[in-house]
Structure formats: structure tokens, C-alpha cells
C-alpha positions as CSV (number, residue, x, y, z in Angstrom):
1,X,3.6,-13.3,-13.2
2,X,1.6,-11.5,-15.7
3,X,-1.0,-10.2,-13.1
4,X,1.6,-8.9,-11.0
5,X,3.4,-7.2,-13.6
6,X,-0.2,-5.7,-15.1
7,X,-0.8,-4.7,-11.5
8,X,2.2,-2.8,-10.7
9,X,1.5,-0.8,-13.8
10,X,-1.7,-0.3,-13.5
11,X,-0.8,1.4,-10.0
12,X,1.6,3.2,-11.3
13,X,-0.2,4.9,-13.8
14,X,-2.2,6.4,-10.7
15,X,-0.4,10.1,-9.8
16,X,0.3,9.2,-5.9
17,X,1.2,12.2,-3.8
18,X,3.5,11.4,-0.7
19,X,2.1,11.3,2.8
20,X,3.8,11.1,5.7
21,X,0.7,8.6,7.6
22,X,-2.9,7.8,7.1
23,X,-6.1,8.0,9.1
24,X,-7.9,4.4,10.0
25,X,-11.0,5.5,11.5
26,X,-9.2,6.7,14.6
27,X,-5.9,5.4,14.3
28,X,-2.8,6.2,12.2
29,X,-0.7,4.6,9.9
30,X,2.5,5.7,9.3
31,X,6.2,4.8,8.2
32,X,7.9,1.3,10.2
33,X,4.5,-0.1,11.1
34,X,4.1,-4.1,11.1
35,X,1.7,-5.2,7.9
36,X,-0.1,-6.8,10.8
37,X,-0.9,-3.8,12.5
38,X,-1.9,-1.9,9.7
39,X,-4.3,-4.6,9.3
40,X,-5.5,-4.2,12.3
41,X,-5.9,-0.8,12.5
42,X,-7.4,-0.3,8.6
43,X,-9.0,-3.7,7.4
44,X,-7.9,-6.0,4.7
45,X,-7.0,-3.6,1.4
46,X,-9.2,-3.7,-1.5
47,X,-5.8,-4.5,-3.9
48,X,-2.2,-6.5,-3.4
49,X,0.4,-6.6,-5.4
50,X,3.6,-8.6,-4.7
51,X,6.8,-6.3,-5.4
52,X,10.1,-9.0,-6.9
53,X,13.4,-8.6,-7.6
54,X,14.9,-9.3,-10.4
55,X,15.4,-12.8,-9.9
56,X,11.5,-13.3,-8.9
57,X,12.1,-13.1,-5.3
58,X,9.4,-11.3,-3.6
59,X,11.1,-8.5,-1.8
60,X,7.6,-6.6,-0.4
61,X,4.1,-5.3,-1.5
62,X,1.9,-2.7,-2.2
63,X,-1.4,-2.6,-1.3
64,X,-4.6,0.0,-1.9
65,X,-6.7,1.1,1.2
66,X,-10.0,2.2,0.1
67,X,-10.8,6.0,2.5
68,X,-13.9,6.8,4.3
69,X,-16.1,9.9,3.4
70,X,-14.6,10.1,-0.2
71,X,-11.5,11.3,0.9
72,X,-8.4,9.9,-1.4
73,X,-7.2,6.5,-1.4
74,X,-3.7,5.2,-0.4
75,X,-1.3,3.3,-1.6
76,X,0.7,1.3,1.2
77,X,4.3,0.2,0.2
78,X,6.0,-2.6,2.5
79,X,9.7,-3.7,2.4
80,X,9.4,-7.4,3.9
81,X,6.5,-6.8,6.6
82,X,7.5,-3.1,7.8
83,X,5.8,-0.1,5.8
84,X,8.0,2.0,3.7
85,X,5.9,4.5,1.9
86,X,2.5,6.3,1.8
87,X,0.9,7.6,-0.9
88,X,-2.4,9.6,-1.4
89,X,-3.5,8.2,-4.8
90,X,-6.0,11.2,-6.7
């Protein structure tokens, strides 16, 4: 429970900046994609964190997709398996 709580923070201290998709080599990413095809398009993340409620349910995730060419990194957040957000982090 402590990791996850560290986690979250620690990925919130990152500025993200809002994106409306993400590139995948030649594929894109974007808003009500599966987790599994995001998977498939980008690779396994290089970070997870489980998203709770406040009962300790998990309710999603967020996870970290490290970019090719130096370009930015983003941050993937899923409600249940479906992607909800995009964010460039700096």
C-alpha cells in the first residue's frame, strides 16, 4: 500500500501536459483504447501504478511509456481496462 501511495506521488510531482493520443512507432494511442491494445501497439510500460478508491478497491492505473528519439514520455491513465487520459510528462 505504501509503494502505491509513494508511486502515485511521485508521478504527480511530474508537470504532465494533456494530449489528446500518442505515437507507438507507427501506431496511435488515444482515448477508449483496450489496455491490451495499447500493449500491443507500445510494449509493456516502464512503470505501473494501481489507482484505489477509498475503500482500497482498485478502480484503474496509470502507467509510464518510455518515447523513442528523446521525445517526452507519457503517462497512460486507465479507468478499468479502457484509457482515460494522456499526458506528455516533461
Amino acid at each position: 500500500m505504501i509503494r502505491i501511495i509513494v508511486a502515485t506521488l511521485a508521478l504527480i510531482a511530474v508537470a504532465p501536459a494533456a494530449a489528446d493520443f500518442m505515437r507507438c512507432g507507427n501506431d496511435l494511442v488515444q482515448r477508449g483504447d483496450h489496455i491490451a491494445e495499447v500493449h500491443r501497439k507500445c510494449g509493456e510500460p516502464v512503470r505501473t501504478s494501481v489507482l484505489e478508491n477509498e475503500y482500497g478497491a482498485a478502480v484503474g492505473k496509470r502507467e509510464v511509456y518510455d518515447s523513442a528519439h528523446g521525445s517526452r514520455d507519457h503517462l497512460v491513465t486507465y479507468h478499468g481496462e479502457r484509457v482515460v487520459r494522456i499526458e506528455r510528462l516533461r
